[in-house]
DRENPANU-467614 format. One record per residue (C-alpha): residue number from 1; residue in one letter; y, z, x. Coordinates in steps of 0.05 Angstrom, whole numbers, plus 5000, padded with zeros to 4 digits. Example, Ala and Ser with C-alpha at 12.3 -4.5 7.8 and 13.67 -1.06 7.14 Angstrom:
2
NODE   k r   py   pz   px
NODE   1 A 4910 5156 5246
NODE   2 S 4979 5143 5273
END
This chain:
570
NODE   k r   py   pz   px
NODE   1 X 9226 2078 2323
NODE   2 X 9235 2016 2369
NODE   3 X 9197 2007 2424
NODE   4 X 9229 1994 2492
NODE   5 X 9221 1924 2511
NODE   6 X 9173 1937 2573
NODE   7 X 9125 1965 2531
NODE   8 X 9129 1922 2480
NODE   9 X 9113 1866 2516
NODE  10 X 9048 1904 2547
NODE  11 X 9029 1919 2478
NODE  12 X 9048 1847 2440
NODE  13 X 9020 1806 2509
NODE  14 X 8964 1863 2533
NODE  15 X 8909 1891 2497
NODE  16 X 8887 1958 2519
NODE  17 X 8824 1960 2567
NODE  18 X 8800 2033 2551
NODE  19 X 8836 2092 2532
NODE  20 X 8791 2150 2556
NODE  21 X 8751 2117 2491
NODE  22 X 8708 2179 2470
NODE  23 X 8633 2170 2437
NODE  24 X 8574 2140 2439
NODE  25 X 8551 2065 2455
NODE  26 X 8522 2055 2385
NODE  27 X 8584 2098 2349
NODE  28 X 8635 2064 2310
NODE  29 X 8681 2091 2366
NODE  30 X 8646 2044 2412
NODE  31 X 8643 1986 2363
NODE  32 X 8718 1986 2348
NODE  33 X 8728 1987 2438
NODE  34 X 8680 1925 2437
NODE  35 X 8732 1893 2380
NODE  36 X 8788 1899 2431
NODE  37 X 8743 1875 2493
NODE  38 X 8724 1815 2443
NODE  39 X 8794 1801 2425
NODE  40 X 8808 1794 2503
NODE  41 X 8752 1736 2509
NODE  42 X 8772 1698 2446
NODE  43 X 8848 1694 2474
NODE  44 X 8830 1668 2540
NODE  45 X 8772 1620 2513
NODE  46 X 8818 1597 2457
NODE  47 X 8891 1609 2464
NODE  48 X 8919 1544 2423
NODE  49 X 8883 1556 2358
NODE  50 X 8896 1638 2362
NODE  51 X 8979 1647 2371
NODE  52 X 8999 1711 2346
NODE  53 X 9064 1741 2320
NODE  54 X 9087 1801 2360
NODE  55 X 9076 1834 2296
NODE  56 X 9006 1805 2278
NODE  57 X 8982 1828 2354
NODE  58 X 9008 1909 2342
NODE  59 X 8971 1910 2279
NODE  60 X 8912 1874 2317
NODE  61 X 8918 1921 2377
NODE  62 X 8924 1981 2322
NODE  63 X 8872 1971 2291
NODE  64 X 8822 1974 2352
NODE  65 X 8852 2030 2391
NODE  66 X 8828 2104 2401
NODE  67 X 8843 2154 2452
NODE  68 X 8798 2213 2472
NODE  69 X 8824 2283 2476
NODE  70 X 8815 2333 2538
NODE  71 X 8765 2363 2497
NODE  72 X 8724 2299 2481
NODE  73 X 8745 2295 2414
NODE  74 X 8765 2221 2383
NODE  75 X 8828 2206 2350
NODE  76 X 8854 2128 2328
NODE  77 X 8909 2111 2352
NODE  78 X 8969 2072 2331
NODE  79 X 8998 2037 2384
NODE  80 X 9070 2032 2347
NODE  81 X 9066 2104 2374
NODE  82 X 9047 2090 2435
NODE  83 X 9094 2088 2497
NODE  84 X 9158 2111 2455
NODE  85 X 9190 2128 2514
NODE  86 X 9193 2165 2590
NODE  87 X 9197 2239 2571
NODE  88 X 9232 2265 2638
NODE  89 X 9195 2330 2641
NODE  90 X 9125 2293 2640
NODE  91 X 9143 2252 2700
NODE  92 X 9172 2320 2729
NODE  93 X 9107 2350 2716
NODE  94 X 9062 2293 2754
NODE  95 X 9118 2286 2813
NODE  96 X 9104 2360 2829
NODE  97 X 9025 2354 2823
NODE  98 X 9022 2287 2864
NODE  99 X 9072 2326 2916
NODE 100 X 9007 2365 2932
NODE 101 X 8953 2311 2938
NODE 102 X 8981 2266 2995
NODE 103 X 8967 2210 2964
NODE 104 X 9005 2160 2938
NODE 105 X 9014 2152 2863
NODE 106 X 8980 2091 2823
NODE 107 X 8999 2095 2760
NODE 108 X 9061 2111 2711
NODE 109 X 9074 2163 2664
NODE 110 X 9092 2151 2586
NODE 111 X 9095 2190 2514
NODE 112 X 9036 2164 2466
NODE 113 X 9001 2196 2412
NODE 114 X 8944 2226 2440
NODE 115 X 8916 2300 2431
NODE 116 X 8948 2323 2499
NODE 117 X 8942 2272 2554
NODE 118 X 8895 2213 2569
NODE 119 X 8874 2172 2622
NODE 120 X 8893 2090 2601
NODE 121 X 8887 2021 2631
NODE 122 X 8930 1965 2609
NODE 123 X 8944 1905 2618
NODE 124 X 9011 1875 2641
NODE 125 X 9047 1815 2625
NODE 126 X 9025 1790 2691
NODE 127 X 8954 1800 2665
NODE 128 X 8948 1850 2717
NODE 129 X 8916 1925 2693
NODE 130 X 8968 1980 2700
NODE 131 X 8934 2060 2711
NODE 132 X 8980 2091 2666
NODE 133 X 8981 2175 2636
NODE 134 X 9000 2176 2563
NODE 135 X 9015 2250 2541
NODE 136 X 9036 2282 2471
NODE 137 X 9106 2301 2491
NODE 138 X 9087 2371 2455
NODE 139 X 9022 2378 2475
NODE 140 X 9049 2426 2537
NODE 141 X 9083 2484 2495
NODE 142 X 9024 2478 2436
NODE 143 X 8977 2490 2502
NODE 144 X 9014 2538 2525
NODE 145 X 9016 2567 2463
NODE 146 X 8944 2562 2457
NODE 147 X 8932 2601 2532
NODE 148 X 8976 2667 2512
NODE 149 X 9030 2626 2553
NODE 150 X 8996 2608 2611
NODE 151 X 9048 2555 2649
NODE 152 X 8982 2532 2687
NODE 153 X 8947 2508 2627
NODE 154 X 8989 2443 2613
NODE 155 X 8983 2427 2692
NODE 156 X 8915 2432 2695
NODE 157 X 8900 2379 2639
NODE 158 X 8953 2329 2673
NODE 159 X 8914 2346 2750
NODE 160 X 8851 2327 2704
NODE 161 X 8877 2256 2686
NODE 162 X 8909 2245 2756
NODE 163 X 8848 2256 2784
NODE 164 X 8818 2196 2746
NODE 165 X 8864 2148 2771
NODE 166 X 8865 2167 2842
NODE 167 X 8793 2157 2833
NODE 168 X 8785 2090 2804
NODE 169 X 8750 2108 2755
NODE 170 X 8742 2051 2701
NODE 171 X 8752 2091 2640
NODE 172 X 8707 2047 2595
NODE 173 X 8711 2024 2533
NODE 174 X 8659 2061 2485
NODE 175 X 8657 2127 2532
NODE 176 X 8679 2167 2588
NODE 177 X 8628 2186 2639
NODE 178 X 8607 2261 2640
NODE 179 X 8591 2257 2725
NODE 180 X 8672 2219 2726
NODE 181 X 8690 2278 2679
NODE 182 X 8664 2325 2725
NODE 183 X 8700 2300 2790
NODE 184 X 8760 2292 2756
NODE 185 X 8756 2374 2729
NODE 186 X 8738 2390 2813
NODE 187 X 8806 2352 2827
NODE 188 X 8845 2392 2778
NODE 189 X 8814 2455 2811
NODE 190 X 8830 2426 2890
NODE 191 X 8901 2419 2877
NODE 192 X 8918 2475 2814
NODE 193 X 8894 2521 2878
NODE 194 X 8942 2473 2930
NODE 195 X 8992 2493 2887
NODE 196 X 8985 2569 2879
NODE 197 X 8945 2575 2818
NODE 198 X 8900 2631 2815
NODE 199 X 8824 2613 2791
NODE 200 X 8822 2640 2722
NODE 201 X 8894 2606 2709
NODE 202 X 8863 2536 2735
NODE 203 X 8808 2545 2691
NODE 204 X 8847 2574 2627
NODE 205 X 8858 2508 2596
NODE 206 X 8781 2497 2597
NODE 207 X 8763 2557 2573
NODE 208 X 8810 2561 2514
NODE 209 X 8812 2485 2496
NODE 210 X 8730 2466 2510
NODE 211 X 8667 2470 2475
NODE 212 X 8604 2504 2511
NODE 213 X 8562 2458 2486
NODE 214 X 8558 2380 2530
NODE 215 X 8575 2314 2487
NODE 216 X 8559 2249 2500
NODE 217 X 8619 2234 2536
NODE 218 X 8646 2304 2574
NODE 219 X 8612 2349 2590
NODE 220 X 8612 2423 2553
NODE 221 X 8652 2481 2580
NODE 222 X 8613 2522 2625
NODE 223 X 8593 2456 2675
NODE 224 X 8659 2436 2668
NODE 225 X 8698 2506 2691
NODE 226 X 8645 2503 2740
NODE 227 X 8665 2442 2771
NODE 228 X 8740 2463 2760
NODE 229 X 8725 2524 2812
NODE 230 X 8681 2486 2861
NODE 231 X 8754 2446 2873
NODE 232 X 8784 2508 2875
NODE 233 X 8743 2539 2931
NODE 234 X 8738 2481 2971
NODE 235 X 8815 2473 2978
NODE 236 X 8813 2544 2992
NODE 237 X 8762 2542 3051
NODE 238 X 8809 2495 3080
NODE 239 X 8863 2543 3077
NODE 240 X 8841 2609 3071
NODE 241 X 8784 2664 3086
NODE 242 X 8804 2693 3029
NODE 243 X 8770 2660 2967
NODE 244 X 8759 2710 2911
NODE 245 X 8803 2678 2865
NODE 246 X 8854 2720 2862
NODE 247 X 8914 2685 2899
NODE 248 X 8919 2609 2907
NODE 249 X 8937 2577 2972
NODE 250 X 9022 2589 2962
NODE 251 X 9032 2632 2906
NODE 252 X 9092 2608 2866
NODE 253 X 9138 2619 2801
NODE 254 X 9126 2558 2757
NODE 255 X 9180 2531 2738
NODE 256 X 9196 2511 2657
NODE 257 X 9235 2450 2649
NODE 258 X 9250 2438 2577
NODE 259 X 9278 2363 2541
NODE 260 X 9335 2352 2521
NODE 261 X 9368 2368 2459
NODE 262 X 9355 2304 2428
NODE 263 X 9291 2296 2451
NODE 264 X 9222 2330 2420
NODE 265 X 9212 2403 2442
NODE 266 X 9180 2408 2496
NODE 267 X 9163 2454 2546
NODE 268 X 9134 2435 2613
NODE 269 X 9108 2486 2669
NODE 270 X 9109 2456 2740
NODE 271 X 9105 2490 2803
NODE 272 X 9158 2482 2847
NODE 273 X 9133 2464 2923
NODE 274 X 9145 2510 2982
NODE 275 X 9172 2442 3012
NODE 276 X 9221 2398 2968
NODE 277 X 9205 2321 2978
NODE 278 X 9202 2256 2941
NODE 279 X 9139 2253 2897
NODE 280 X 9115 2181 2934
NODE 281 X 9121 2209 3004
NODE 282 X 9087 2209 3056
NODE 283 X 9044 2276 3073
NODE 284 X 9080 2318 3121
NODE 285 X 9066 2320 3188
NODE 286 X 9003 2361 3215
NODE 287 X 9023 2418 3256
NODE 288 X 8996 2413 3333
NODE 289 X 8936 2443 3338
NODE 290 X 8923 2440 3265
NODE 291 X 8845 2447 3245
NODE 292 X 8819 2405 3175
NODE 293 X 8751 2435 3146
NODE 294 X 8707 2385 3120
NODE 295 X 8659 2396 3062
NODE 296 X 8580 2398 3082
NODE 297 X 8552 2345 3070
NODE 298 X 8518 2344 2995
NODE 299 X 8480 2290 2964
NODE 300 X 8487 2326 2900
NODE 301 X 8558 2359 2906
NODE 302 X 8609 2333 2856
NODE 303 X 8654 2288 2894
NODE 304 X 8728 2310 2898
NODE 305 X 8781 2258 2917
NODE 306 X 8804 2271 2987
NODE 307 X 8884 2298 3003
NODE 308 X 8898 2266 3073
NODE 309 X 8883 2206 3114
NODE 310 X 8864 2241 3183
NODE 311 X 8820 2299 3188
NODE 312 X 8804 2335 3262
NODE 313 X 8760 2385 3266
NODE 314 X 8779 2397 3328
NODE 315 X 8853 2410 3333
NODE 316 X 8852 2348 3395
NODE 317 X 8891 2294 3371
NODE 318 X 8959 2289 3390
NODE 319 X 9001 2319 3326
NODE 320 X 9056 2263 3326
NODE 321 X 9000 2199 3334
NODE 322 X 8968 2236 3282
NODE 323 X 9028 2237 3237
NODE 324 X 9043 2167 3260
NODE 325 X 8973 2143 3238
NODE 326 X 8976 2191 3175
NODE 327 X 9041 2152 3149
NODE 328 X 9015 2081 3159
NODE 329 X 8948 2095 3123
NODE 330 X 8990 2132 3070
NODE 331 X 9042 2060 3055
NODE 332 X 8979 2019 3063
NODE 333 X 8947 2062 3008
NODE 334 X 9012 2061 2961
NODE 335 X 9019 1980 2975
NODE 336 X 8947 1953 2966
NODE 337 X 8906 2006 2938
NODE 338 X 8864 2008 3010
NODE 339 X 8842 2079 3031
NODE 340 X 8822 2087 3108
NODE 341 X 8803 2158 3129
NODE 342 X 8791 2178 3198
NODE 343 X 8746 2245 3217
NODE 344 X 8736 2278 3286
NODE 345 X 8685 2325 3270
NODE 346 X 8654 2388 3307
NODE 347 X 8583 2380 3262
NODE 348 X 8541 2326 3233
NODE 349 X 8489 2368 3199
NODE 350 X 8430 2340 3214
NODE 351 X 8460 2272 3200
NODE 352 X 8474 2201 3244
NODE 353 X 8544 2185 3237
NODE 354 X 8541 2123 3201
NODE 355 X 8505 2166 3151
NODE 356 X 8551 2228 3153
NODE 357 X 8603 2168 3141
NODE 358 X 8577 2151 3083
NODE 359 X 8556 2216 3052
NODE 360 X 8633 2246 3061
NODE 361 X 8659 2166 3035
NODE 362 X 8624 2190 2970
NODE 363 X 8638 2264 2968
NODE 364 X 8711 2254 2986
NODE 365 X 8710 2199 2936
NODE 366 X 8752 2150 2998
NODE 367 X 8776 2090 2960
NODE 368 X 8785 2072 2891
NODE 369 X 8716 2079 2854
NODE 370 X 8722 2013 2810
NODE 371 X 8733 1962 2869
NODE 372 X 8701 1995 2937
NODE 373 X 8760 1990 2976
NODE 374 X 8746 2053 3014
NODE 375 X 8733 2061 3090
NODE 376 X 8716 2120 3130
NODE 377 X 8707 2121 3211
NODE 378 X 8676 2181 3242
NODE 379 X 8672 2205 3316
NODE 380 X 8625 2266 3338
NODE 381 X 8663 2287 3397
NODE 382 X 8610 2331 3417
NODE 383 X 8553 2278 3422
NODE 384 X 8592 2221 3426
NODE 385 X 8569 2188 3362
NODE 386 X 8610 2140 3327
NODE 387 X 8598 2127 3252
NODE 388 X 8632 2068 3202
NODE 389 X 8618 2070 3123
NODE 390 X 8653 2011 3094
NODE 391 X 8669 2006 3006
NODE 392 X 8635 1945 2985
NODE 393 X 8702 1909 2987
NODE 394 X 8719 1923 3052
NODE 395 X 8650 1902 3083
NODE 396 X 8664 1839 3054
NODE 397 X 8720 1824 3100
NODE 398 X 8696 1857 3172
NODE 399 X 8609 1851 3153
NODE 400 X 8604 1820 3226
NODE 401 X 8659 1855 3265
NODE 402 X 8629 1924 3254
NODE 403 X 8608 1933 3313
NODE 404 X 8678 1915 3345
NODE 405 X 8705 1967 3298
NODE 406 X 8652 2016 3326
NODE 407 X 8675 1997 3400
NODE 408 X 8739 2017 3387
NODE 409 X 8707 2090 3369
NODE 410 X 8665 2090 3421
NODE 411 X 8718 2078 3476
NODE 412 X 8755 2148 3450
NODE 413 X 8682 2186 3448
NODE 414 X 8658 2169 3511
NODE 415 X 8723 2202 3536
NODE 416 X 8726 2256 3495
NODE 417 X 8701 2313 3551
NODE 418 X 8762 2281 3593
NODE 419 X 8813 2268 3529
NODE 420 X 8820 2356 3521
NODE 421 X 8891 2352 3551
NODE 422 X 8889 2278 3536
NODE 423 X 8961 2239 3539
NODE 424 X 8986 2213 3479
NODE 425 X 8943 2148 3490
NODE 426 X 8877 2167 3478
NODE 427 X 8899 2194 3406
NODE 428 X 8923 2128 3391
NODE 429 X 8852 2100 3418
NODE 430 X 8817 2144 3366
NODE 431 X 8857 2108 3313
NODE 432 X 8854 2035 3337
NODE 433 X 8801 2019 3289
NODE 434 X 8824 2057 3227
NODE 435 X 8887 2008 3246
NODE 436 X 8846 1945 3260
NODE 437 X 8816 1947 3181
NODE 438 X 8897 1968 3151
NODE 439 X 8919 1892 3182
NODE 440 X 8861 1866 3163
NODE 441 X 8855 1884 3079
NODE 442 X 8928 1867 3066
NODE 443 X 8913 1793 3045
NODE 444 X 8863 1810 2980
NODE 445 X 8880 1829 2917
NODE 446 X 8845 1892 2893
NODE 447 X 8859 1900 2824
NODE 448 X 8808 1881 2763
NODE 449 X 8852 1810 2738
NODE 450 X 8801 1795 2695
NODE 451 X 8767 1845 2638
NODE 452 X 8714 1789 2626
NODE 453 X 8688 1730 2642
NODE 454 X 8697 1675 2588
NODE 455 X 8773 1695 2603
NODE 456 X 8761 1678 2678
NODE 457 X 8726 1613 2669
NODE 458 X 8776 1586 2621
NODE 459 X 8828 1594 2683
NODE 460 X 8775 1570 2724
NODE 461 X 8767 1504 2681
NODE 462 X 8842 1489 2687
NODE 463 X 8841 1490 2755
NODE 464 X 8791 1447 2763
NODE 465 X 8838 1400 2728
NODE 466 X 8878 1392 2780
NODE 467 X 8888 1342 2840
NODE 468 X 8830 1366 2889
NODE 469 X 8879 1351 2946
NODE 470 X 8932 1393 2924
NODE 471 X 8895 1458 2911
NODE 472 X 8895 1521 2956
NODE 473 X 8855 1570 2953
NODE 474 X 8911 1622 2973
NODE 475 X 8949 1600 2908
NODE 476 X 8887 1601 2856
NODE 477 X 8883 1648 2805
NODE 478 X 8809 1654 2810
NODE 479 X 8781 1651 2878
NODE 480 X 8763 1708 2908
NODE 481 X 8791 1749 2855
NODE 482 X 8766 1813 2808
NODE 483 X 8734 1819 2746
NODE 484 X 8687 1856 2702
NODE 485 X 8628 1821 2668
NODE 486 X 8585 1850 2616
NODE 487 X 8514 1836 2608
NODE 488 X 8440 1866 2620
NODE 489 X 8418 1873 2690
NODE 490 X 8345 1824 2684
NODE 491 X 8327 1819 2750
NODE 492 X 8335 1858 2812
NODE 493 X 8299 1815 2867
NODE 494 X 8311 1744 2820
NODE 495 X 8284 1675 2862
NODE 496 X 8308 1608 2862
NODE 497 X 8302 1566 2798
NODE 498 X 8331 1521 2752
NODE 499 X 8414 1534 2740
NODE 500 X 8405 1593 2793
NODE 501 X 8405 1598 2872
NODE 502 X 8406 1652 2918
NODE 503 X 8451 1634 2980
NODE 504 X 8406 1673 3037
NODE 505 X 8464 1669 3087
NODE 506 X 8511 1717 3036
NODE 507 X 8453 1758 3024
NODE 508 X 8458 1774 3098
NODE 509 X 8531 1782 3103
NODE 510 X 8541 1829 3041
NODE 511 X 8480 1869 3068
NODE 512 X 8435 1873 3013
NODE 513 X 8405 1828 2963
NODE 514 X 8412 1784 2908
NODE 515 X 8410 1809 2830
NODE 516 X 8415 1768 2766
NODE 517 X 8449 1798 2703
NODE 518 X 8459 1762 2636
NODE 519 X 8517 1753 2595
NODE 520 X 8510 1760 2523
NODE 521 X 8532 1686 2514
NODE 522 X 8466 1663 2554
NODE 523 X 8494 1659 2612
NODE 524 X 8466 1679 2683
NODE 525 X 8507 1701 2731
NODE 526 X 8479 1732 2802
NODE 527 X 8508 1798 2840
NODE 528 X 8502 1805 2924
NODE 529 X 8498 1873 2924
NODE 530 X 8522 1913 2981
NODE 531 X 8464 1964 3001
NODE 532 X 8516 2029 2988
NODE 533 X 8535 2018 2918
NODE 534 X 8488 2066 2880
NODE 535 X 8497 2111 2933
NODE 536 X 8570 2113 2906
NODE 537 X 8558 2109 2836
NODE 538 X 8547 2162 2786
NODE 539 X 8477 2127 2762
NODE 540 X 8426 2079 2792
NODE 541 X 8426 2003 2777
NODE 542 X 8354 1989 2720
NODE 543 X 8332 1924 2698
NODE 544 X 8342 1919 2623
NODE 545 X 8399 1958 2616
NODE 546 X 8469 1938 2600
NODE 547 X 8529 1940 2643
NODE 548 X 8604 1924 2663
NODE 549 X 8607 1907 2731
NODE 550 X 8671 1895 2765
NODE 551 X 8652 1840 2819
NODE 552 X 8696 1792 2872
NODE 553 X 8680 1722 2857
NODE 554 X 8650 1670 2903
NODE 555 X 8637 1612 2862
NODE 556 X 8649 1589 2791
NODE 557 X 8630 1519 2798
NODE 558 X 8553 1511 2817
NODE 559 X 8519 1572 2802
NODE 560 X 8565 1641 2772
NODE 561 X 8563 1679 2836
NODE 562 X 8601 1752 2852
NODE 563 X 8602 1801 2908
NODE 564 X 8583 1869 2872
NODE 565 X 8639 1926 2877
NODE 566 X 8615 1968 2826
NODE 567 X 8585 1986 2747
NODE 568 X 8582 2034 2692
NODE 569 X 8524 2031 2644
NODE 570 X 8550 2013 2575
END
């Protein structure tokens, strides 16, 4: 069968980053990822003396991919098979789940053969990654099947893999994550019950298709149904008093969309919203009065990606400025990848509110997890207290107008005994911040460009080929821009030597200190780390161990230096 021309050319001009690659860092699984991940480097370093045919590069690509089941379970993968086509029923299915997490949708949807669905990363012709869903285009009915004919099954497994992507997770190569596993099973279980599912029919695909016992990638059965009902419950506390699992939030008919004639058989269940509108719209707007429950804060909660941009406690902010505010964050979100999330809030738990900030930037999982670009802003109307957690991106930008932003907060608390039958103003003071940061994160780019680093510095070298009076920054192709660098973390408090210097005054402005990690080519390369990170992260930074960490650059010239964003341990 021919493959269509746009995914050709990301398959003959893109190597595949990670295809939720299943086993263990010293399994052959992981050795054949690392082939593709070497293949990047050896292009970039070494493009002249290594052209490929579009034929030589499928069979290269083939020959190093695998894809890893809902279940955990490898399978190789030929990429001749992959991205055959746009089964219409598949997007169907994802339009209607994405209808029900406000959010806007970041990646696209295409048939490969995988087991049922999987999470993948690819690269683009514009060397850019692309979040995209591959899905057997029978996997639905043989689930279906599978679950005595249960139409949720099938949507639960596709919630599972959206949930991923709105995440950010990284989906590396050589394993998932069993914590990323986890919050993406919570997500499935937040919206399945959004939807109308009842309990045991968002869990049915886990019990039927899942092993009990854990693997070194997902987690087994029991932790993960779990986590699938935690979601559940807390979209139904937001909802409902009513949380026995016997009724989800708007109980619906599924609705079976089957493919064409021509096409493979294929049965898809999807339920049909109470409200019909375009998958990539905005959320709808919040009726007045409307109260949002926040989780409690949890250090050790599984975090579950967040469903709307504003979230009052209180019922007190005007319902249109609200909507206003909701929309903007919402387009901001679906053109740069930048999530800002405002909370008026009745209870900080014990908490300040820079730290309840934090704890609900993690637990709602508020920007995408692979390049910080979260932001939450908090106001305790009660006590006045105003709290700011910025992603490690973000801080970046605004590390000494934080206290501006907080300002801005502070003008709508101090009010807030005055603002009950406020005029429409004071709303829009509440937001002024939250608005401040969405004008202000427009001008980076927050995707991963590069997937290593000798693929960076060969750009990087050209460049510095050029007339030094003509270059811009705003034009170059490395400054300031993303990329994830493997090596072993070797020193977490490193001092100046030889071929490496700490720069003090960026230790200050990122907020935390220096680090110095080592490539496996020799090479030593040092991290500012912002201060939050392993509070985000699913594991704690340890010297010796080995890592990809997806970092900003600042300089490429003197010493390798990068603003930390995040890491998974490899």
């Amino acid at each position: 069968m021919a493959i269509p021309t746009l995914h050709r050319r990301l398959l003959t001009t893109a190597v595949l980053v990670a295809l939720a690659a299943c086993g263990d860092g010293d399994a052959p699984a992981a050795g054949v990822a690392q082939q593709a991940t070497d293949a990047v480097a050896d292009a970039a370093v070494d493009t002249a003396a290594k052209v490929l045919s579009e034929a030589e590069m499928v069979a290269e690509v083939a020959s190093a991919l695998q894809a890893c089941s809902y279940d955990g379970s490898p399978l190789k993968v030929d990429p001749a098979n992959l991205a055959i086509g746009v089964n219409a029923s598949g997007a169907e299915v994802v339009g209607q789940i994405m209808r029900f997490t406000g959010l806007p949708q970041n990646f696209d949807v295409i048939e490969g053969d995988v087991p049922n669905a999987a999470a993948v990363i690819l690269l683009g012709p514009d060397k850019l990654p692309r979040r995209v869903i591959a899905y057997n285009p029978r996997f639905m009915s043989e689930v279906r099947a599978a679950t005595a004919n249960n139409d949720w099954a099938p949507i639960s497994i596709m919630a599972h893999e959206i949930g991923h992507h709105l995440s950010g997770h990284t989906i590396m190569p050589g394993g998932s994550q069993p914590p990323t596993e986890l919050e993406a099973d919570k997500f499935s279980g937040f919206v399945l019950y959004k939807m109308g599912a009842r309990l045991p029919d968002a869990q049915k695909a886990m019990n039927t298709l899942v092993p009990e016992q854990d693997g070194s990638t997902h987690p087994g059965r029991g932790k993960r149904v779990a986590a699938i009902a935690d979601g559940w419950t807390q979209a139904c506390s937001q909802q409902s008093s009513d949380c026995g699992g016997d009724t989800g939030a708007a109980p619906t008919t599924p609705a079976v969309a089957t493919a064409p004639s021509d096409a493979p058989v294929t049965t898809v269940a999807a339920a049909k919203p109470p409200v019909e509108a375009p998958a990539d719209a905005a959320p709808l707007p919040a009726a007045p009065g409307r109260v949002d429950v926040l989780p409690i804060p949890d250090a050790n909660a599984i975090p579950a990606k967040f469903d709307r941009f504003v979230m009052d406690e209180t019922g007190l902010l005007d319902p249109a400025v609200r909507a206003d505010y909701e929309r903007r964050m919402y387009e901001h979100a679906q053109k740069t990848g930048v999530e800002i999330v405002s909370l008026l809030v009745k209870d900080l738990h014990g908490l300040s509110a820079d730290a309840y900030a934090a704890a609900m930037m993690r637990q709602l999982r508020v920007g995408k997890l692979d390049v910080g670009n979260g932001a939450v802003l908090v106001v305790h109307a009660g006590s006045k207290q105003v709290g700011l957690a910025l992603g490690a991106g973000i801080h970046l930008e605004f590390h000494d107008r934080i206290d501006s932003l907080k300002d801005r907060l502070q003008a709508y608390a101090d009010n807030y005994d005055a603002c009950k039958s406020c005029p429409t103003g004071w709303s829009d003071q509440f937001f002024s911040a939250a608005d401040h940061i969405r004008r202000d994160t427009g001008s980076w780019e927050w995707k991963i460009r590069y997937q290593n680093l000798p693929e960076m510095l060969a750009v990087a070298e050209q460049e510095q080929k050029q007339d030094p009076s003509s270059y811009d920054p705003a034009k170059s192709l490395t400054w300031r821009k993303i990329a994830r660098i493997e090596g072993t973390l070797v020193a977490r408090k490193p001092t100046d030597r030889d071929g490496l210097r700490i720069n003090e005054i960026h230790e200050g402005m990122v907020g935390g200190g220096a680090m110095e990690m080592r490539t496996a080519e020799g090479r030593s390369v040092v991290l500012y780390v912002n201060p939050q990170i392993e509070k985000l992260m699913t594991q704690p930074l340890v010297e010796g161990k080995r890592y990809a960490f997806v970092a900003r650059e600042k300089d490429l010239y003197e010493v390798l230096q990068f603003d930390l964003l995040s890491y998974d341990a490899l």
